[in-house]
C-alpha positions as CSV (number, residue, x, y, z in Angstrom):
1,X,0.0,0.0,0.0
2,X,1.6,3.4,-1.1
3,X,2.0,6.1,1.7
4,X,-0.6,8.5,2.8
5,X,0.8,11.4,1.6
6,X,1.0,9.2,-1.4
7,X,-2.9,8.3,-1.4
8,X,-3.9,11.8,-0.4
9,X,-2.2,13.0,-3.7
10,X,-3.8,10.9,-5.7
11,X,-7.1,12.0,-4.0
12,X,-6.3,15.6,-4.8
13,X,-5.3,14.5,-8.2
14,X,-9.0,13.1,-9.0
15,X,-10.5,16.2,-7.4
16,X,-8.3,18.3,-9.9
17,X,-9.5,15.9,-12.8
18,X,-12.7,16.9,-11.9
19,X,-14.1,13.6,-9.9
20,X,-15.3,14.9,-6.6
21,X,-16.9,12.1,-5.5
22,X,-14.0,9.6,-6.7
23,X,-11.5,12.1,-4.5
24,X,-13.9,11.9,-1.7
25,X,-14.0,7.8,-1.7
26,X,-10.4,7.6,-2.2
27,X,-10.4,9.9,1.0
28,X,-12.4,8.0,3.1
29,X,-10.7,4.9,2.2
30,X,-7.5,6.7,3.6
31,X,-8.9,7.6,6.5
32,X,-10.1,4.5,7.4
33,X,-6.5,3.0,6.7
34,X,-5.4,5.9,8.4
35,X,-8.0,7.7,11.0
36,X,-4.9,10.0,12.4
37,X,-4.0,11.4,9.3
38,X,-5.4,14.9,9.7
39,X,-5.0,16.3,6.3
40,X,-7.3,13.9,4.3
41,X,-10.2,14.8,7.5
42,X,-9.3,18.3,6.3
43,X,-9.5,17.2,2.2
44,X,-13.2,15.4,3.5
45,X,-14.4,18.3,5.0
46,X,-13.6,20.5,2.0
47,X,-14.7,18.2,-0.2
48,X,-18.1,17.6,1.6
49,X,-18.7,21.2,1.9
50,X,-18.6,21.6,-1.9
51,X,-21.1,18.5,-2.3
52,X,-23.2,20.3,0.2
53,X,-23.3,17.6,2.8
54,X,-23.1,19.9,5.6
55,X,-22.9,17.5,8.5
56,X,-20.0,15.2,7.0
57,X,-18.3,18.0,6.5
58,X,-18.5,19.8,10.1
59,X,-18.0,16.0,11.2
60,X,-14.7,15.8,9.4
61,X,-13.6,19.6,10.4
62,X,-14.4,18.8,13.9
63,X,-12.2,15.6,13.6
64,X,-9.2,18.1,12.5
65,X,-9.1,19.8,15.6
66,X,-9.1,16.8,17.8
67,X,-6.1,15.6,16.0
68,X,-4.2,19.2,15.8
69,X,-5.7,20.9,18.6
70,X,-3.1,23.4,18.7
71,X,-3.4,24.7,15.2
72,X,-5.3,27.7,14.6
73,X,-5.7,27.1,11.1
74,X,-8.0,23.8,12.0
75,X,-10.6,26.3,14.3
76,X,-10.7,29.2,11.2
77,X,-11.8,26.1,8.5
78,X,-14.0,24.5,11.4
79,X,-15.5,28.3,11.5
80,X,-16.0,28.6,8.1
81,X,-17.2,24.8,7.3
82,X,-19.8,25.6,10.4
83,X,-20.6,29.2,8.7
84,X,-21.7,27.1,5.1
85,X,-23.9,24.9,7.2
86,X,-25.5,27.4,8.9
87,X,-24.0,26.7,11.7
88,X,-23.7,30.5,13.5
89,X,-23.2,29.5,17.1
90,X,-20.6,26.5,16.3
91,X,-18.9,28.8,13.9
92,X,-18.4,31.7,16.2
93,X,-17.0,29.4,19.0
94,X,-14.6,28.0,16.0
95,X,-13.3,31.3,15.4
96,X,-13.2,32.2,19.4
97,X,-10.9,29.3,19.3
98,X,-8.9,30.0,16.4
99,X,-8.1,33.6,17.9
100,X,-7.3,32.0,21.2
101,X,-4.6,29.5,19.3
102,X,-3.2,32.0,17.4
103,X,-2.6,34.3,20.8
104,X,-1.3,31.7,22.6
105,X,1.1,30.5,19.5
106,X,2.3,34.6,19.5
107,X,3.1,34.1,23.3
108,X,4.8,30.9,22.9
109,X,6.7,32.5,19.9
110,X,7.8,36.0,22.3
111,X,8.5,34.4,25.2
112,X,11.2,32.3,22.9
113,X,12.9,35.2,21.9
């Protein structure tokens, strides 16, 4: 079985050829292989937002920020996913939380210096 990074290239590759749903099972079957490999929850979510399945897709974002809990770049897609879905409430504590990580990654980052 090639790598993930591998498999999540070729996912991105069938999205680019214009097969959505072909990158989305080639996803799934990548995170099933591979259920801590953030950036194909992050590819799902994406992808599932453009197919308007709002619920995968907040499922999948929310998945993102388990796995990098510390990135505020997770919380600001969560926000936004949460935002297409009509989600207001889940996407305004999304972007609370992305502000907070990015604060807290600009005091890590000072106090280093």
């Amino acid at each position: 079985m090639p790598p993930a990074d591998e498999r999540y290239d070729e996912a991105i590759a069938s999205k680019e050829a214009g097969n959505l749903e072909e990158a989305v099972a080639k996803l799934e079957q990548l995170v099933e292989d591979e259920p801590g490999y953030a950036l194909a929850h992050a590819g799902l979510s994406a992808f599932y937002s453009k197919l308007e399945r709002h619920d995968e897709a907040v499922q999948y974002a929310q998945k993102v920020c388990e796995l990098d809990p510390d990135d505020p770049f997770s919380f600001m897609s969560m926000s936004l996913i949460c935002q297409k879905a009509g989600r207001i409430v889940e996407a305004e504590q999304a972007l609370t939380q992305a502000m907070e990580k990015q604060w807290a990654a600009r005091r890590k980052s000072t106090a280093e210096e």
